[in-house]
MIPA-813795 format. One record per residue (C-alpha): residue number from 1; x, y, z; residue in one letter. Coordinates in steps of 0.001 Angstrom, whole numbers, m for minus. Layout:
# residues N
  resi        x        y        z  resn
   NUM        X        Y        Z     a
...
//
This chain:
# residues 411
  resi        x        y        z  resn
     1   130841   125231   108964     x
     2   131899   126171   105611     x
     3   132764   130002   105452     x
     4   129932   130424   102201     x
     5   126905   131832   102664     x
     6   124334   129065   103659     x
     7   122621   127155   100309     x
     8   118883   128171   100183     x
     9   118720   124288   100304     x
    10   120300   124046   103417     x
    11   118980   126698   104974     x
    12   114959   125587   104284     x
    13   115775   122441   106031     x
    14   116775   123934   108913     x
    15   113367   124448   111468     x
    16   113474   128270   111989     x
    17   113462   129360   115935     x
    18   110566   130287   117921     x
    19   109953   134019   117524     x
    20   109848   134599   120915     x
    21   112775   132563   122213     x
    22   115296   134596   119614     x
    23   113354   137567   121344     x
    24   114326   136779   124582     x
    25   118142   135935   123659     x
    26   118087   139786   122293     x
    27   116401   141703   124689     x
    28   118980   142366   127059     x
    29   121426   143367   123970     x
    30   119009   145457   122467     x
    31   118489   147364   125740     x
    32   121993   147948   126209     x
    33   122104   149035   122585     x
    34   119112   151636   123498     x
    35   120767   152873   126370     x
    36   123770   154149   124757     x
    37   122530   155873   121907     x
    38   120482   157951   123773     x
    39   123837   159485   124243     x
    40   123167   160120   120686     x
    41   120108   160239   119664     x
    42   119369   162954   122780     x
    43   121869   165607   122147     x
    44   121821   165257   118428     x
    45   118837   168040   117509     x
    46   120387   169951   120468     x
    47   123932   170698   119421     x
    48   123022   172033   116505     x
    49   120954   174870   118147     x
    50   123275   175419   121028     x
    51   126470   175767   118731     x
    52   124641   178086   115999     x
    53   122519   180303   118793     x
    54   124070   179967   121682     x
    55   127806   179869   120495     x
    56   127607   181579   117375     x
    57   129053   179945   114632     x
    58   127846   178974   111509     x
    59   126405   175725   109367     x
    60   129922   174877   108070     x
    61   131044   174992   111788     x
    62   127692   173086   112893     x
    63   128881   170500   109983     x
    64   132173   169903   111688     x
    65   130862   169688   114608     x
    66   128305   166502   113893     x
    67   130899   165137   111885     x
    68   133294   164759   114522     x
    69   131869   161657   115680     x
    70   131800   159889   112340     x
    71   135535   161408   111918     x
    72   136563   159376   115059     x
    73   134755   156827   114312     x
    74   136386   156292   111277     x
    75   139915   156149   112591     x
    76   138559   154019   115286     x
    77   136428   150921   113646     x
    78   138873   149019   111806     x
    79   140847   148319   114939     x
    80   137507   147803   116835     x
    81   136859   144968   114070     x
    82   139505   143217   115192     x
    83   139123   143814   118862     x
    84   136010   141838   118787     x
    85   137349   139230   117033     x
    86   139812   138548   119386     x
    87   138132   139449   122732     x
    88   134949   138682   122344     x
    89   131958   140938   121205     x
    90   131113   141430   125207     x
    91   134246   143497   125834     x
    92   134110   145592   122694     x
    93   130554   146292   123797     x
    94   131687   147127   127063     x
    95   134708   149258   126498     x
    96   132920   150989   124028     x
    97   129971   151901   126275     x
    98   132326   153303   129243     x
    99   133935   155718   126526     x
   100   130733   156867   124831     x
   101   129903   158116   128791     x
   102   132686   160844   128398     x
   103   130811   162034   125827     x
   104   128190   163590   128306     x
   105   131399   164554   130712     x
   106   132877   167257   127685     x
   107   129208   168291   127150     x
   108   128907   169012   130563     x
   109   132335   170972   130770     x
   110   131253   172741   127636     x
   111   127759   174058   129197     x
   112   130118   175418   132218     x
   113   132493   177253   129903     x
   114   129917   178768   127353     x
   115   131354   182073   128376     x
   116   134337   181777   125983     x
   117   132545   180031   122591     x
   118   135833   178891   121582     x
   119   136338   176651   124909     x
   120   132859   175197   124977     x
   121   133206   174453   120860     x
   122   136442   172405   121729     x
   123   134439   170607   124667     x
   124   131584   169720   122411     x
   125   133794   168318   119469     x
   126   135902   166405   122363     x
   127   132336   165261   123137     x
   128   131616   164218   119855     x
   129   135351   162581   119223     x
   130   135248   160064   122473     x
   131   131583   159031   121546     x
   132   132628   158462   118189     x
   133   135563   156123   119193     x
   134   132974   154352   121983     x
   135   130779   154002   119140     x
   136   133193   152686   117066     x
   137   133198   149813   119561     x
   138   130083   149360   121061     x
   139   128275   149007   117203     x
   140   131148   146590   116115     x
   141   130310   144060   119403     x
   142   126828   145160   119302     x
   143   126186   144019   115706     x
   144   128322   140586   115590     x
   145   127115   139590   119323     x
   146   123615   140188   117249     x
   147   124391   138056   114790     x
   148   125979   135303   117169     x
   149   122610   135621   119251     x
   150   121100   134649   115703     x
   151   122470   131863   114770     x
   152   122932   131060   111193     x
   153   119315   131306   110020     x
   154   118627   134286   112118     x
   155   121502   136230   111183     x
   156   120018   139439   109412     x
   157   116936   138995   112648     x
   158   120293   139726   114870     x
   159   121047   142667   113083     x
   160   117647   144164   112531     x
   161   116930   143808   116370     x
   162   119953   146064   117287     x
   163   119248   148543   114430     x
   164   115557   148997   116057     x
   165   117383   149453   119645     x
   166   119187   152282   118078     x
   167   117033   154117   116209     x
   168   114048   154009   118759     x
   169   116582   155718   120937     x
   170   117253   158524   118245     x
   171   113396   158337   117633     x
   172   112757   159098   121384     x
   173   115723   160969   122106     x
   174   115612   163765   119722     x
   175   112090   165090   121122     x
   176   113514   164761   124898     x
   177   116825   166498   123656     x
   178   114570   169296   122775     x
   179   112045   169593   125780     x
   180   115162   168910   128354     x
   181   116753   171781   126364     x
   182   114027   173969   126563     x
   183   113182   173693   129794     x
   184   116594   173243   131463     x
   185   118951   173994   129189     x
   186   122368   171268   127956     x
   187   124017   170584   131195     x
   188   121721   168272   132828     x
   189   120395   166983   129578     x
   190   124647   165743   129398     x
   191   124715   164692   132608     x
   192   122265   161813   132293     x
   193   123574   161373   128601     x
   194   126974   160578   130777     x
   195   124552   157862   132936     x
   196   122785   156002   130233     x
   197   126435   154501   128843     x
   198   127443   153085   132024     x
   199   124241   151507   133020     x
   200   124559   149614   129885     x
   201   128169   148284   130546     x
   202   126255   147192   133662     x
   203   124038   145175   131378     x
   204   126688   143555   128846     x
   205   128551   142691   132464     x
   206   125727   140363   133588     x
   207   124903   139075   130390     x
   208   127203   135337   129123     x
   209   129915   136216   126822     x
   210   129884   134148   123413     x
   211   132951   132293   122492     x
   212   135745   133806   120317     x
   213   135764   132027   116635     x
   214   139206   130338   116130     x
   215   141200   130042   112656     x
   216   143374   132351   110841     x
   217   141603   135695   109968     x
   218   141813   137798   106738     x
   219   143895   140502   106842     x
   220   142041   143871   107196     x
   221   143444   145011   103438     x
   222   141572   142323   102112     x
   223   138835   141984   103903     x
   224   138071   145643   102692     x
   225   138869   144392    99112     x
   226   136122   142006    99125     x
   227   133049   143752   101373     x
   228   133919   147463    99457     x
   229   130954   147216    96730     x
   230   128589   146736    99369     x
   231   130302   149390   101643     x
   232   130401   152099    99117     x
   233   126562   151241    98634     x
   234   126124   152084   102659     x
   235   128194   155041   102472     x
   236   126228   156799    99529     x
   237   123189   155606   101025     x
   238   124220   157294   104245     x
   239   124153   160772   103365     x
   240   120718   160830   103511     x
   241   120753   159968   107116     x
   242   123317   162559   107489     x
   243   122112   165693   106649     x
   244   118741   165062   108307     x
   245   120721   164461   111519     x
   246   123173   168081   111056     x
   247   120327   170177   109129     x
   248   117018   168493   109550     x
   249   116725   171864   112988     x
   250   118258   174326   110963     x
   251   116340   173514   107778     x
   252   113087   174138   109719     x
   253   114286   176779   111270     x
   254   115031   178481   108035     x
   255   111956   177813   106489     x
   256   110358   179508   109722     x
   257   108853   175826   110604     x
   258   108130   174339   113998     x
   259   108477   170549   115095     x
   260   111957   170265   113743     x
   261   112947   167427   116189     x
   262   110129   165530   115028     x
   263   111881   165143   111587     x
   264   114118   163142   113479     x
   265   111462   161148   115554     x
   266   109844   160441   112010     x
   267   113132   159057   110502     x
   268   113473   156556   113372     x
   269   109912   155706   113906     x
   270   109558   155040   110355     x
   271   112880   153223   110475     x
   272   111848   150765   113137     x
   273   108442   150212   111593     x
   274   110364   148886   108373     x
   275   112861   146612   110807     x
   276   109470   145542   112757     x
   277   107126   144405   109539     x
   278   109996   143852   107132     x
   279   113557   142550   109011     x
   280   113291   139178   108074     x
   281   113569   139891   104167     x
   282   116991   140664   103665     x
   283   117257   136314   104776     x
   284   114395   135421   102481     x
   285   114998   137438    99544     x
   286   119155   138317    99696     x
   287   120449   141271   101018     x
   288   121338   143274    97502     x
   289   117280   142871    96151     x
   290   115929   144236    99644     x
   291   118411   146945    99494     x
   292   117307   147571    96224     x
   293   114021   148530    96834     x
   294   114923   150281    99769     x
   295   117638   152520    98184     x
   296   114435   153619    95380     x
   297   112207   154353    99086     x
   298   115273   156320   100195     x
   299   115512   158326    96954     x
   300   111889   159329    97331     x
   301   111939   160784   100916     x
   302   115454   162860   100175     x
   303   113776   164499    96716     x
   304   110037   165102    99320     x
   305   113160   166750   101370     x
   306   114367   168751    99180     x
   307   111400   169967    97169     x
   308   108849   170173   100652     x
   309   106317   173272   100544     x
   310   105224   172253   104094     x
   311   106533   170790   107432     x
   312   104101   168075   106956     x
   313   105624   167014   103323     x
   314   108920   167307   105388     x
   315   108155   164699   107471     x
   316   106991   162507   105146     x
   317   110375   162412   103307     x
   318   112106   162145   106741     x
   319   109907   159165   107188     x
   320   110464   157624   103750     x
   321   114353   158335   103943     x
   322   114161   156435   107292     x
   323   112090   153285   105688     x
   324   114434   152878   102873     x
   325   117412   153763   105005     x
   326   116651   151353   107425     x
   327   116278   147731   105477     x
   328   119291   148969   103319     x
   329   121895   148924   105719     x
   330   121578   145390   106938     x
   331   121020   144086   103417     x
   332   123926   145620   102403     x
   333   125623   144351   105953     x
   334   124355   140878   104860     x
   335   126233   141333   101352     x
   336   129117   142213   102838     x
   337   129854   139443   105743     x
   338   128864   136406   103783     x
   339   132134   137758   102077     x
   340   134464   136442   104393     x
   341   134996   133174   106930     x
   342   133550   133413   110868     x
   343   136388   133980   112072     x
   344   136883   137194   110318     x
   345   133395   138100   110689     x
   346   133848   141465   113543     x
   347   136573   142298   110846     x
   348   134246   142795   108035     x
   349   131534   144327   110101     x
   350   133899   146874   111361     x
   351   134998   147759   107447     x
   352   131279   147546   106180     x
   353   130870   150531   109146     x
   354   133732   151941   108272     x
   355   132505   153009   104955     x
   356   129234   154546   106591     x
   357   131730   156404   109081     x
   358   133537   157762   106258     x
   359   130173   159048   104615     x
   360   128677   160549   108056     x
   361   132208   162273   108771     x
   362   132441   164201   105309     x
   363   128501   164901   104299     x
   364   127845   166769   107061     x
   365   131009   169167   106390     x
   366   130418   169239   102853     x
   367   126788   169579   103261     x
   368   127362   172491   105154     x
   369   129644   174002   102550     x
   370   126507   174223    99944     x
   371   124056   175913   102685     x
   372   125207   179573   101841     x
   373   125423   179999    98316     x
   374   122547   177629    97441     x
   375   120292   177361   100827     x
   376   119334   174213   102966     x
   377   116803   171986   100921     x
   378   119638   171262    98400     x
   379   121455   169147   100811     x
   380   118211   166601   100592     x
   381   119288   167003    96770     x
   382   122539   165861    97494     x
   383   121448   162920    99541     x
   384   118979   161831    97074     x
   385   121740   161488    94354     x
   386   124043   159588    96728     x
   387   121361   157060    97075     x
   388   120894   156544    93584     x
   389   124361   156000    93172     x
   390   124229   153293    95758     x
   391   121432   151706    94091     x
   392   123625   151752    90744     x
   393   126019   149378    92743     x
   394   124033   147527    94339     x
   395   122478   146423    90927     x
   396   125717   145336    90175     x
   397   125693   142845    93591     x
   398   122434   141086    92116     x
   399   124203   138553    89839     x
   400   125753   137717    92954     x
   401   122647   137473    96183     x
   402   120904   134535    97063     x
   403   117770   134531    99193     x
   404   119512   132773   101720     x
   405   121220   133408   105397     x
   406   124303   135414   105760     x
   407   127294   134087   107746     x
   408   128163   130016   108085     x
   409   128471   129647   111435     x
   410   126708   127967   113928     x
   411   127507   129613   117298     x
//
C-alpha cells in the first residue's frame, strides 16, 4: 500500500465495516486504555489539594508538580515511537502499563512520609515521573494498535475509540479522586491507582498481537520535520487542557466555589460526547477542517474560563474546552501520520505526542508563574490565546487536507 494518504476515490469504494464488528475489535483495547488512566485521571484533582494543604507549598510548586509527568513524558516518547515500531504496539502497551503502576507505589510512600513535606513532595513527583514515562508508552501502542484495529478506512474511528477510553476515565476518576480523598484520605486511593495498571497488562497479555510493519523507517529528525505544523497545532491547543487539569481545584477554591472536580468530569464528559456523535469526521471531512472548528469551540470555553461570574459558567467553558479539545487532537493526529510511510507510523505518533508533552510539561509551570501577580482566571486567558494560535496553523494545513482516511495501510 502506497505510503499517501488514501484518494477520496479509493477510499468511497471501499464498503465501510460494520459498526459493531470494529466495536468489538476495540473493546478490549479501550478497556485496557480506561484502566490505566484512572491512574491519572483519579489522583489528578487530588494532588493538587494534598500538595498545597496538606504539604504546603504553593501554585508554582503545584505547577511543577503536574508537570512532571508531561516532563517525563517528553524525554520518554520519541524512543517509545520507535519501540512500537519495532516490537509491536502490544509490548509498548504492556511495558508501559507495568511502569505507570509505580506511579501509585511513590504515592503510597509519599502518604507514609507526609511528616517531612519535602520527602513526600519528592515521592509524589517520582510518582508523577514513572507514570509519565509508562504513559509515554502505553499512549504510543495504545494509539497505533488503534489505528491497526482500524484498518485503513477506520483509522481516525481507532483513534477516537481510545481517546473516549481515556477521558471517561479522567471524567470518572476525578469525582472518585475526590470522595476517596475525602473520606479516606491518598493512600488507599494510590494503592488501587497501583492495581488498575497491572490488570490492564493482564488484558493486552490475552489479547493477539498485530504484526510489526517491515521497510526502512524515517529517521526520527525527519519524521519531526514533516508532522511539526500539525504538532505545534496540538501543543498550543493543549494548554487549555492543561491548566484545567493543575488549576481547574484551586481556581474554585479561590473563587470560594464548590464542585471543583466536576470541572474536570465536565471536560471529559463533554469530550467523549464530541468523540461519540462526531469521531468519524476527521475521515469524512480531513483532519485540519475538523480541527478547525474545534480549535474556534476550544477558544470559547477557555475565554467562559477566564471571564466566569459563576461555577455554573465555569463548567460550561470546561465543557466547551473539552468538545473542541477533543476532535482537535485526532484531526491534527490524522494530519500528522498521513505524513509519513506505515512503517514509520508509531514514529510519527510518538513525535505528534511529543509536542503535546512538551506543552503539558511547561503550561502548567508557567501557568503557575502568572497566579500571584495576576490571579487564577488569567491562566484560561492564556489557554484561550494558545488555541487561537493553533488555529492560525492549522489554517495554514487546509491547502493541504483531503476528506479522506489517514494512513495507507491495510493491516
Amino acid at each position: 500500500m502506497s505510503d499517501r494518504v488514501l484518494s477520496p476515490v479509493l477510499s468511497a469504494t471501499v464498503k465501510p465495516e460494520a459498526n459493531l464488528a470494529l466495536i468489538a475489535r476495540l473493546l478490549p483495547l479501550d478497556f485496557a486504555v480506561f484502566l490505566v488512566y484512572l491512574t491519572i485521571g483519579a489522583p489528578l484533582p487530588v494532588i493538587p489539594l494534598f500538595v498545597n494543604d496538606r504539604l504546603g507549598f504553593d501554585p508554582i510548586i503545584v505547577g511543577i508538580v503536574i508537570g512532571a509527568q508531561a516532563a517525563a513524558t517528553l524525554l520518554a516518547r520519541p524512543l517509545a515511537g520507535g519501540f512500537s515500531d519495532r516490537r509491536g504496539t502490544r509490548a509498548a502497551v504492556m511495558v508501559g502499563a507495568l511502569i505507570s503502576a509505580l506511579a501509585g507505589v511513590f504515592y503510597f510512600i509519599g502518604t507514609l512520609v507526609e511528616f517531612s513535606p519535602a520527602a513526600s513532595l519528592a515521592a509524589i513527583i517520582a510518582g508523577r515521573m514513572a507514570l509519565g514515562i509508562g504513559d509515554s508508552l502505553f499512549l504510543t501502542g495504545a494509539m497505533a494498535w488503534g489505528v491497526q484495529l482500524g484498518g485503513p478506512q477506520n483509522a481516525g474511528k481507532g483513534l477516537m475509540s481510545v481517546g473516549i477510553a481515556l477521558y471517561a476515565a479522567m471524567a470518572i476518576g476525578a469525582p472518585l479522586g475526590i470522595a476517596m480523598f475525602n473520606s479516606s484520605g491518598f493512600g488507599p486511593l494510590a494503592l488501587i491507582i497501583a492495581a488498575t495498571p497491572l490488570l490492564a497488562c493482564l488484558i493486552a497479555y490475552r489479547l493477539p498481537a498485530q504484526p510489526v510493519v517491515s521497510g526502512a523507517r524515517i529517521p526520527l529528525r525527519e519524521v519531526f520535520g514533516r508532522i511539526w505544523r500539525p504538532g505545534a497545532g496540538v501543543a498550543l491547543s493543549g494548554v487549555g487542557f492543561a491548566v484545567i487539569a493543575a488549576f481547574i481545584t484551586l481556581y474554585y477554591q479561590s473563587r470560594g466555589w464548590n464542585g471543583a472536580a466536576y470541572g474536570l468530569t465536565a471536560f471529559g464528559g463533554a469530550f467523549i460526547v464530541a468523540r461519540f456523535f462526531f469521531g468519524g469526521y476527521p475521515d469524512r471531512f480531513g483532519g485540519a477542517r475538523v480541527a478547525l472548528a474545534c480549535l474556534a469551540i476550544e477558544i470559547t470555553g477557555q475565554l467562559l474560563l477566564w471571564l466566569a461570574p459563576s461555577p455554573a459558567i465555569a463548567l460550561l467553558g470546561a465543557a466547551l474546552t473539552g468538545f473542541g479539545y477533543s476532535l482537535a487532537f485526532p484531526a491534527l493526529c490524522l494530519e500528522a501520520v498521513r505524513r509519513v510511510p506505515p512503517q514509520s507510523r508509531g514514529s510519527a505518533i510518538g513525535a505528534y505526542v511529543v509536542c503535546l508533552d512538551f506543552s503539558l510539561a511547561s503550561a502548567g509551570p508557567v501557568a503557575g508563574l502568572l497566579v500571584a501577580p495576576l490571579g487564577y482566571s488569567v491562566i484560561y486567558l492564556l489557554g484561550g490565546g494558545c488555541a487561537a494560535l493553533a488555529a492560525m496553523l492549522t489554517i495554514g494545513l487546509l491547502p493541504q487536507a483531503a476528506p479522506a482516511t489517514a494512513p495507507g495501510a491495510a493491516e
